[in-house]
C-alpha positions in Angstrom: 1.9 -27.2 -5.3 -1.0 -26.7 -7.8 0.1 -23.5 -9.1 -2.8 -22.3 -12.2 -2.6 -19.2 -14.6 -0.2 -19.0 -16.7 3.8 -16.8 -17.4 5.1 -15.9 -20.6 7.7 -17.2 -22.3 11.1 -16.0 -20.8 8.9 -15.7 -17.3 9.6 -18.7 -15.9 11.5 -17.9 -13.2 8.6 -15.7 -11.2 6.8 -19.1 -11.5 9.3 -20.8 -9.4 9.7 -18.8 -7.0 6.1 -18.3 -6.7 5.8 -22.3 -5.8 9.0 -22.1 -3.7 7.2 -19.2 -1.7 4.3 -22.0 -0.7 7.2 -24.5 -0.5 9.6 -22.8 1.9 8.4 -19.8 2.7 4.9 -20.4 4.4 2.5 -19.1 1.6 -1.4 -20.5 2.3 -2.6 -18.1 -0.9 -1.6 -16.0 -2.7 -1.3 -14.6 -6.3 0.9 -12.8 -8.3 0.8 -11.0 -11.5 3.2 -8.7 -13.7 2.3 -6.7 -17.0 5.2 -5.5 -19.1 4.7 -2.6 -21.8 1.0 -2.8 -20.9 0.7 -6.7 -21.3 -0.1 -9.0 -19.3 3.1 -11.2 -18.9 2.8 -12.8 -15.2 -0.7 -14.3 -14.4 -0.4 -17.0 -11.2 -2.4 -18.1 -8.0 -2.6 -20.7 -5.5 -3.8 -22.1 -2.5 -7.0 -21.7 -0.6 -8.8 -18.8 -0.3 -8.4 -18.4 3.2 -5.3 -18.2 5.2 -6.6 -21.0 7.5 -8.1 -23.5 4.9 -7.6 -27.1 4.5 -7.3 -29.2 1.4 -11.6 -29.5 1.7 -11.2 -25.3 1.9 -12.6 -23.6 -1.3 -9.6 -22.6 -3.1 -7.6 -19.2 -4.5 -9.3 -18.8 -7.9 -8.6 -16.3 -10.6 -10.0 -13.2 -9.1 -9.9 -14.0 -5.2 -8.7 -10.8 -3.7 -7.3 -10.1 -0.2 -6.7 -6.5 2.0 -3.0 -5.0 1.1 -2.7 -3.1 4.3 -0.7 0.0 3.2 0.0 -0.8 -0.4 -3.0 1.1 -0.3 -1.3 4.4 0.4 0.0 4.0 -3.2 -3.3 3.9 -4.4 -4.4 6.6 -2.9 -1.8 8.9 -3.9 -2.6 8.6 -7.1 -5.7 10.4 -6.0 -4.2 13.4 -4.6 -1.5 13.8 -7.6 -4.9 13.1 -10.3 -6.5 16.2 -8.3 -2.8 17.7 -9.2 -3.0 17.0 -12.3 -6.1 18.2 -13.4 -5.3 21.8 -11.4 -7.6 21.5 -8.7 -5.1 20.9 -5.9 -2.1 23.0 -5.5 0.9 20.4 -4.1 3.1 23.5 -2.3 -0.1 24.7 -0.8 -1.2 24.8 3.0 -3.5 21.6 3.7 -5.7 24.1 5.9 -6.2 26.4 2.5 -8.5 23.3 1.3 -9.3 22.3 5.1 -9.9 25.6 7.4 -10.2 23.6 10.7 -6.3 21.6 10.1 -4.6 24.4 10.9 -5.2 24.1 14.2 -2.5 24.0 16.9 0.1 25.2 14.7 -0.2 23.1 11.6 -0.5 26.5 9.2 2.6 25.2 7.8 1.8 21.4 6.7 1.6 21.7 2.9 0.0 19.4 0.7 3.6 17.8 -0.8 4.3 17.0 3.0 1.5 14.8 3.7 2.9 12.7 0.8 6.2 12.7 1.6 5.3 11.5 5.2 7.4 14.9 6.2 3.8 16.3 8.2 5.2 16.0 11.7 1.8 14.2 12.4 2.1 10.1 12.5 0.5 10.0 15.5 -2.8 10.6 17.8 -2.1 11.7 21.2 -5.9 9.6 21.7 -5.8 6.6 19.3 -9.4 6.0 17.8 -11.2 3.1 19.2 -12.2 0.6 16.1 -15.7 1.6 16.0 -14.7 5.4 15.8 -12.0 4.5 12.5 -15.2 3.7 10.8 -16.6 6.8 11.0 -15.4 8.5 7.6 -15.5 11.4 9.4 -13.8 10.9 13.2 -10.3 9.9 11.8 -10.4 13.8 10.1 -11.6 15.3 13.1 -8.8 13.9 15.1 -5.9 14.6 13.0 -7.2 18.1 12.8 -7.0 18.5 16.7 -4.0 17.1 16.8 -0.7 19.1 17.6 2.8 18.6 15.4 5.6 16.4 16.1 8.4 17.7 14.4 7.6 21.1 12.5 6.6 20.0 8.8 9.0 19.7 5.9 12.2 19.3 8.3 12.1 15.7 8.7 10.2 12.3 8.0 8.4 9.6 9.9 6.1 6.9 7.9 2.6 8.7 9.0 1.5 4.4 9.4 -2.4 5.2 9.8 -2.7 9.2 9.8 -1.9 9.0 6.3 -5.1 7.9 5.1 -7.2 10.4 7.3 -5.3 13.3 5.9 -4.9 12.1 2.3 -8.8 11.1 2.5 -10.2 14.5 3.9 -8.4 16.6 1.0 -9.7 14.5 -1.5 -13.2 15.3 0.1 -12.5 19.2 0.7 -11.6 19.4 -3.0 -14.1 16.6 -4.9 -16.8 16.4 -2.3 -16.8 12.5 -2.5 -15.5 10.2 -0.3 -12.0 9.2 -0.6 -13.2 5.7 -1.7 -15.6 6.8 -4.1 -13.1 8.8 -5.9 -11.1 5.8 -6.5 -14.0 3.6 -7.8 -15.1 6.1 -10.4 -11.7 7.6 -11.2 -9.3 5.0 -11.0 -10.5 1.5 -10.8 -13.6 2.0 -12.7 -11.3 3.5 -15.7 -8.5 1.6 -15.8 -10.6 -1.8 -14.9 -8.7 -2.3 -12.0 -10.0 -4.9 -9.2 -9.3 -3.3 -6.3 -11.3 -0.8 -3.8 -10.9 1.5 -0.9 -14.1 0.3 0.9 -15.5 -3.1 -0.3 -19.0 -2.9 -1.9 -21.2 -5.5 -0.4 -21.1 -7.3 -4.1 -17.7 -8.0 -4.0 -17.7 -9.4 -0.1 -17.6 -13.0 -1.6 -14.5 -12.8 -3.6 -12.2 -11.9 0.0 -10.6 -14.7 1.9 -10.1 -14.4 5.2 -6.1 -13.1 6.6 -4.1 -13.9 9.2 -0.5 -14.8 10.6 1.5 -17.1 8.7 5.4 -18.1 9.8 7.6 -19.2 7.4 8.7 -22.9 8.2 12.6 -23.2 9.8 14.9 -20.5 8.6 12.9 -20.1 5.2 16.2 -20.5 3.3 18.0 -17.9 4.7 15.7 -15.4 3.6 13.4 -14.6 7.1 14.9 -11.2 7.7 15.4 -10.2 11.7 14.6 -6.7 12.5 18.0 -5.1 14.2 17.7 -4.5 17.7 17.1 -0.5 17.3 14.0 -1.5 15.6 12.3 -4.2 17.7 13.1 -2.1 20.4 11.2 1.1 19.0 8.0 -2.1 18.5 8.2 -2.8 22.1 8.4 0.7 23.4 4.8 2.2 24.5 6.4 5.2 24.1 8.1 5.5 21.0 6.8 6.9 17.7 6.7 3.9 16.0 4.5 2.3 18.6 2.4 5.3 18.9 1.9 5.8 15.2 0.8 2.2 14.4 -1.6 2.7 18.0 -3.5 5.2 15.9 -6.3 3.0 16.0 -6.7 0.4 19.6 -6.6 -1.8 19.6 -6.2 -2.6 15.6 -9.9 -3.7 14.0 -10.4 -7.5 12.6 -9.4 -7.1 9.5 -11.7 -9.9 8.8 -15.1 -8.0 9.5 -17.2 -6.9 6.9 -17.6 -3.5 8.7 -14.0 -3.0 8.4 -13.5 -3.5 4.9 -16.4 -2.1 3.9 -15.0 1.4 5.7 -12.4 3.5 3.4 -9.2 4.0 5.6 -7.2 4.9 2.7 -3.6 4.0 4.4 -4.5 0.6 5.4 -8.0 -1.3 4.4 -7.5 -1.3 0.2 -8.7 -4.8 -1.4 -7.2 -5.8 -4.4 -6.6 -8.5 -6.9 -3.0 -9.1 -7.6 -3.9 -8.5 -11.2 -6.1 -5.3 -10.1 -2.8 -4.2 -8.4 -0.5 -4.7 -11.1 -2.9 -3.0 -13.4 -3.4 0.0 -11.3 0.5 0.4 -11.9 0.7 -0.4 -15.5 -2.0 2.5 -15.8 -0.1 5.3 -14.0 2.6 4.9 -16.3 1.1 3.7 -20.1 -2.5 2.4 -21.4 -3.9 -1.4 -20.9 -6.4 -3.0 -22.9 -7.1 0.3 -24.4 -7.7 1.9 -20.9 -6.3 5.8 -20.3 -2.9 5.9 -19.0 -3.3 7.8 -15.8 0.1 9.6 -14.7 1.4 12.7 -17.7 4.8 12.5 -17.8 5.0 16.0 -15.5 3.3 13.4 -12.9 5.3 10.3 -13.0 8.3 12.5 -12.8 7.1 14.0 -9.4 5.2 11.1 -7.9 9.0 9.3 -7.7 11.1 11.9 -7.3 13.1 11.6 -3.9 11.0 14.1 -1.2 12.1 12.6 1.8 15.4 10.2 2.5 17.6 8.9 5.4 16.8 7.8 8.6 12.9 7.3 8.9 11.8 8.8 12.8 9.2 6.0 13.0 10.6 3.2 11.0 13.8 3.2 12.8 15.5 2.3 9.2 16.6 4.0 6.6 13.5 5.3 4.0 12.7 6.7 0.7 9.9 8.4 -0.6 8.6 10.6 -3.4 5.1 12.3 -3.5 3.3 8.9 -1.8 5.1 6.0 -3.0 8.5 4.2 -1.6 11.2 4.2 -3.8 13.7 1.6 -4.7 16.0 0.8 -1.7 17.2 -0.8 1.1 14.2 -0.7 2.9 11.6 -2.0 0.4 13.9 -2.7 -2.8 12.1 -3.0 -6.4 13.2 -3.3 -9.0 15.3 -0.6 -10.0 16.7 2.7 -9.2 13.5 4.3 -11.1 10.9 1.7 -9.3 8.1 3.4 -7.2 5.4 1.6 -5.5 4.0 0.6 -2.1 4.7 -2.5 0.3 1.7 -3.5 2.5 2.6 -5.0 5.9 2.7 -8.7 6.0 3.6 -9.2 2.6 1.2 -7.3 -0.3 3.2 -5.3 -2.6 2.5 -3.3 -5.8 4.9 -1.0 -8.3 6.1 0.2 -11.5 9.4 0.3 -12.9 8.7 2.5 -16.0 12.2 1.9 -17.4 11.6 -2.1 -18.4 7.6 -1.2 -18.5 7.4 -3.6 -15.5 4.4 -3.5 -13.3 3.7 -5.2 -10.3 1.2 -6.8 -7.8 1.7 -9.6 -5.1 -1.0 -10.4 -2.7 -1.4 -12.5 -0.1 -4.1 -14.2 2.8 -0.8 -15.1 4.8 0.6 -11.5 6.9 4.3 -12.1 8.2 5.8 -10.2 10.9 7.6 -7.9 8.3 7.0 -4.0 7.7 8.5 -2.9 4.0 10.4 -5.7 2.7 8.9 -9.4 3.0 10.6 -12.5 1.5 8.1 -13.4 -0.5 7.2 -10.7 -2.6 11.5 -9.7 -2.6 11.7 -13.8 -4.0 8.9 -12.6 -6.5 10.7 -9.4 -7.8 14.4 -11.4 -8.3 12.2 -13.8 -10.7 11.2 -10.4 -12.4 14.4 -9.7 -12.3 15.9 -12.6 -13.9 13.6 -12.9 -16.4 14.7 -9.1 -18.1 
């Protein structure tokens, strides 16, 4: 495998399990990258550009970037904790104090620090958007304010899979008046100089290989995990929530059409660099190359301090959250007990660990079948690991 960027010294062993991850564990492309203290440390990609390229296939150069799926709910609550931060959103407030027509139907009670903490009572839609509807910034709002609870708010959690984005996007419009996506680019990326967007500009369109399915070849080592029975059960099930929340949009958009990236579905659609994403966590918690470090310390305290914990009513497993990110555990483990970041499903993954100054980003053209925890980014994090 022609593996090019480069690892510093003591960093060798994310480098060989980045080849191994092309080797054995079905990789097409893919990069990875790791800053520590603010430095870049980790700097690797390979393969072709798109998931379904052959050797004459243009191939993964430094800068190629691919959709993270929900490792773009981490990115986007930085948004809501920056409005925080800056005092213009209160977290232990109502949702329908900044957005009169949510408290519809009994959702009075749905505070801002609940839509974080996926503890809303609202992962699904009892009428799932068609695709052309999710593209409307404005239809995704609309139906999530209609819609009626699940469990009453703040008494339990359930990963909100794609309502996440519609309610974390139309507070940051109530209070900002931008679009969810613009906010990013101008108060995130564009600062921090970050690759990575919540809505592709049409510029950038050339730099995104194409996704799809990947299997990892035999029994990948030992390390294909196989969902437990509960689980692949609650997949199957029509009626279950974890069906029904990931049904939120039917049936699920190309993620390969310009429209669709171009949209800002802040839970699912983000586009990053692995750098980008590595950056974007090295800025929440200290400054690169002279950029602001984004998170206060008041912040980075609450953004991974445990909100919601146990058994997860659409996961079907075990989960951890603070104010928008997954913590270190069981279900998507990081690196250590004071990691916080955000798996995307398939494979993407991005966090900080701010007690070694790690921080993270692993993307991907290849999606697996996994949810929170795929082999290839866990191989990834146990070179980190080892290298520390």
């Amino acid at each position: 495998m022609d593996v090019n960027g480069t690892v510093a010294e003591g960093f060798e062993p994310v480098r060989e399990a980045f080849v191994r991850n092309f080797e054995v564990l079905g990789d097409r492309g893919a990069a990875v990258a790791v800053y520590r203290d603010g430095r870049l440390v980790v700097d690797l990609w390979a393969g072709t550009k798109d998931v379904d390229g052959t050797a004459d296939s243009a191939p993964w150069e430094r800068g190629t970037a691919q959709i993270v799926r929900s490792a773009t709910k981490g990115v986007a609550a930085a948004a809501l904790l920056l409005l925080h931060q800056r005092g213009l959103l209160d977290l232990d407030a109502p949702v329908g104090e900044y957005w009169p027509e949510f408290k519809a139907v009994g959702k009075e009670r749905v505070l801002v620090r609940h839509v974080l903490s996926h503890r809303a009572g609202l992962p699904v839609l009892d009428r799932p958007l068609t695709p052309e509807e999710a593209l409307d910034p404005l239809r995704g709002a609309e139906a999530v304010a209609r819609q009626a609870l699940v469990w009453e708010p703040g008494t339990d959690h359930g990963y909100h899979a794609l309502t996440y984005g519609w309610l974390l996007g139309e507070l940051v419009r109530r209070v900002t008046g931008r679009g969810v996506g613009e906010w990013i680019a101008e108060e995130i990326a564009g600062p921090v100089g970050a690759d990575l967007w919540v809505g592709l500009p049409a510029a950038e369109a050339g730099r995104v290989g194409r996704s799809g399915r990947v299997e990892a070849p035999g029994n990948a080592g030992g390390l294909r995990s196989r969902p437990k029975r509960s689980v692949a059960e609650a997949y199957d099930d029509p009626a279950s929530l974890t069906r029904r929340a990931f049904a939120a949009i039917t049936p699920f958009p190309d993620q390969n059409d310009p429209a669709y990236r171009a949209a800002a579905l802040p839970a699912t659609n983000g586009i990053a660099t692995a750098e980008g994403l590595a950056r974007f966590y090295a800025s929440l918690v200290g400054e690169v190359g002279g950029g602001p470090r984004l998170f206060t310390s008041e912040t980075l305290a609450a953004a991974r301090a445990e909100e919601s914990a146990g058994p997860d009513r659409v996961l079907v497993i075990n989960t951890s959250f603070g104010l928008g990110y997954m913590l270190h555990g069981s279900a998507s483990p990081f690196l250590d007990a004071g990691s916080f970041g955000h798996p995307g499903r398939g494979g993407s993954l991005g966090f900080a660990d701010p007690e070694s100054g790690i921080a993270f980003g692993y993307v991907t053209n290849g999606f697996s079948k996994t949810v929170t925890a795929d082999p290839r980014a866990q191989a990834l994090v146990r070179g980190v690991r080892a290298a520390l």
